[in-house]
N, C-alpha and C positions, 0 to 999 in steps of 0.2 A: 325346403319347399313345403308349403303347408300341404294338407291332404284332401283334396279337391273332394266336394259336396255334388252328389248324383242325384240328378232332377230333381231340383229345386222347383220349386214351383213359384209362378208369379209373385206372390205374393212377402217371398220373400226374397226377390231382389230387388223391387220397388224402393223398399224403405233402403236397402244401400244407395240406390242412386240416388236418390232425394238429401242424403249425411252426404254425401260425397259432392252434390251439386250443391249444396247450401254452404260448403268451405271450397267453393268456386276450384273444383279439380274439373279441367277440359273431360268431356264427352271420349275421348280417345283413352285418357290416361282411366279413366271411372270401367270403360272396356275391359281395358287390362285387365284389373285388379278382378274383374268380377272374371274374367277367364281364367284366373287363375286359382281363385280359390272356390269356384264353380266349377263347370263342363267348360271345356273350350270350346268355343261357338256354342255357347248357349245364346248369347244374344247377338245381335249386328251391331256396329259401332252407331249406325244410321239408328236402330230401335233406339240406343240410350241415348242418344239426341232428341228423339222424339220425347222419351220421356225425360228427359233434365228439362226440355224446354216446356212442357206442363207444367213441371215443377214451379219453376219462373215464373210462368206468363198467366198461371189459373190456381185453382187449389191446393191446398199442401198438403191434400188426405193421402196418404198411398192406399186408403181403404177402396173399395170398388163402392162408388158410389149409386143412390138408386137410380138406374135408368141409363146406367154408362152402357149398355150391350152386353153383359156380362147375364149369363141365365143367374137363376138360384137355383142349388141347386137340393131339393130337397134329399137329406139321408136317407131315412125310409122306402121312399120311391128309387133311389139309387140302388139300394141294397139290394131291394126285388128285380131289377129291372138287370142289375148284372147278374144275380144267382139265376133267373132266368135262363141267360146267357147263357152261365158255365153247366146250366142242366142240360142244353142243347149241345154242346161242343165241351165237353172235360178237358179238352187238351190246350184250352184257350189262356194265350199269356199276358200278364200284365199290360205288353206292347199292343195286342191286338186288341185288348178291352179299349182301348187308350184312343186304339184308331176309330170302334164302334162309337165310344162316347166322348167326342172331341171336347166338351165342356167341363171333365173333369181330366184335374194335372194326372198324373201319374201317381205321385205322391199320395192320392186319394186312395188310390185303387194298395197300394199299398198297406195303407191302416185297414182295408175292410176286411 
């Protein structure tokens, strides 16, 4: 059993659904496989329907395009705006930066 990958961030399970939806594997079976060598329940079987059927019916970027709802997120201003943060509260963990700045993955908070 392979070794399941911890918060993953969007961006990189997009591009699986999209390989996986373009050699026509059902929205259930694309679930699977991404729960398995992701988190389980990282996604809803319903989310990867939503996004296979993107895939299909509109663009084939898995990039976040301009103007999808997606903020930017500038580094610099992230950087300060968490060290901020962890000035006020020392004890603060990756999970709760996570919960303050919903627009960045985990993954983010990680590398900084």
């Amino acid at each position: 059993m392979p070794q399941p990958i911890e918060n993953p961030a969007d961006y990189e399970i997009s591009p699986v659904i999209h390989f996986l939806n373009a050699k026509d594997v059902k929205a259930a079976e694309i679930n699977r496989q991404i729960s398995e060598v992701y988190e389980e329940n990282i996604m809803s079987e319903g989310m990867v329907r939503k996004w296979a059927g993107r895939f299909k019916d509109g663009p084939t970027s898995v990039h976040d395009e301009e103007g999808s709802g997606r903020p930017f997120v500038n580094t610099e201003d992230l950087v300060q705006n968490v060290d901020g943060k962890v000035r006020e509260n020392r004890h603060l963990t990756i999970s709760s930066l996570s919960n303050v700045f919903h627009q960045v993955s985990r993954s983010v908070f990680m590398e900084l």
